[in-house]
ZAMARGU-4260 file (C-alpha; in steps of 0.2 Angstrom, whole numbers, plus 5000, padded with zeros to 4 digits):
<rodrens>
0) 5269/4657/5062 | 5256/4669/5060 | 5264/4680/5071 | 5279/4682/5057 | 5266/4684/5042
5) 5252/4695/5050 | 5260/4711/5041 | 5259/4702/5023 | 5245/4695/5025 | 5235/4703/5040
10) 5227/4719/5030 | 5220/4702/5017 | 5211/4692/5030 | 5205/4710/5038 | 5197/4711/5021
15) 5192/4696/5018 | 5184/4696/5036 | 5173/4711/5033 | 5167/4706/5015 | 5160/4691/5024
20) 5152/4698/5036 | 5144/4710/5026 | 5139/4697/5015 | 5130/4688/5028 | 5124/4704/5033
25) 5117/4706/5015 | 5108/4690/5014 | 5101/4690/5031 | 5090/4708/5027 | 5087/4698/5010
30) 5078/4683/5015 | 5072/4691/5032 | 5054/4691/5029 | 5052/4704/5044 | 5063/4717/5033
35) 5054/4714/5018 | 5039/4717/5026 | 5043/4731/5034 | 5051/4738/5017 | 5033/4736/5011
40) 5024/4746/5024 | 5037/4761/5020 | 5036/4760/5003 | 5015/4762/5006 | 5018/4776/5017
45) 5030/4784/5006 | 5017/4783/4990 | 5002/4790/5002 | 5013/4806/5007 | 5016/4808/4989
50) 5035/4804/4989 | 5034/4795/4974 | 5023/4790/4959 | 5011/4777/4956 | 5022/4769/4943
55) 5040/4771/4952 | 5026/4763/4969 | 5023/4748/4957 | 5038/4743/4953 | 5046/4744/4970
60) 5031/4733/4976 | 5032/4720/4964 | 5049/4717/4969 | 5047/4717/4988 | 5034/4706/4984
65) 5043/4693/4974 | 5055/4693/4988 | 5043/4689/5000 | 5037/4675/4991 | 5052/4669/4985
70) 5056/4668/5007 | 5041/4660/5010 | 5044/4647/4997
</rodrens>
């Protein structure tokens, strides 16, 4: 059967497939608490060579932050 409807319905499930996988994907970097860390020392090093301001700094830190605590939770 899925022979006869793979060209109706084959382009839909290709979709479907990759917006799960990227949704896994997405939620794994989320509430990986190695990526959030790491995200953090970036954002540090960033500030220090002067990429950003203090205030734009702040506010990236105190969401990584609250993603961190909300994985270790």
């Amino acid at each position: 059967m899925d022979v006869l409807t793979l060209p109706v319905l084959g382009a839909t499930r290709l979709v479907i497939w990759i917006a799960k996988m990227t949704m896994e994907a997405a939620h794994r970097e989320m509430f990986d608490e190695g990526a959030v860390q790491g995200a953090l020392t970036d954002l540090q090093m960033h500030y220090e060579m002067g990429e950003m301001g203090e205030e734009e700094y702040l506010q990236r830190e105190t969401v990584l932050l609250e993603r961190l605590t909300l994985i270790r939770e």
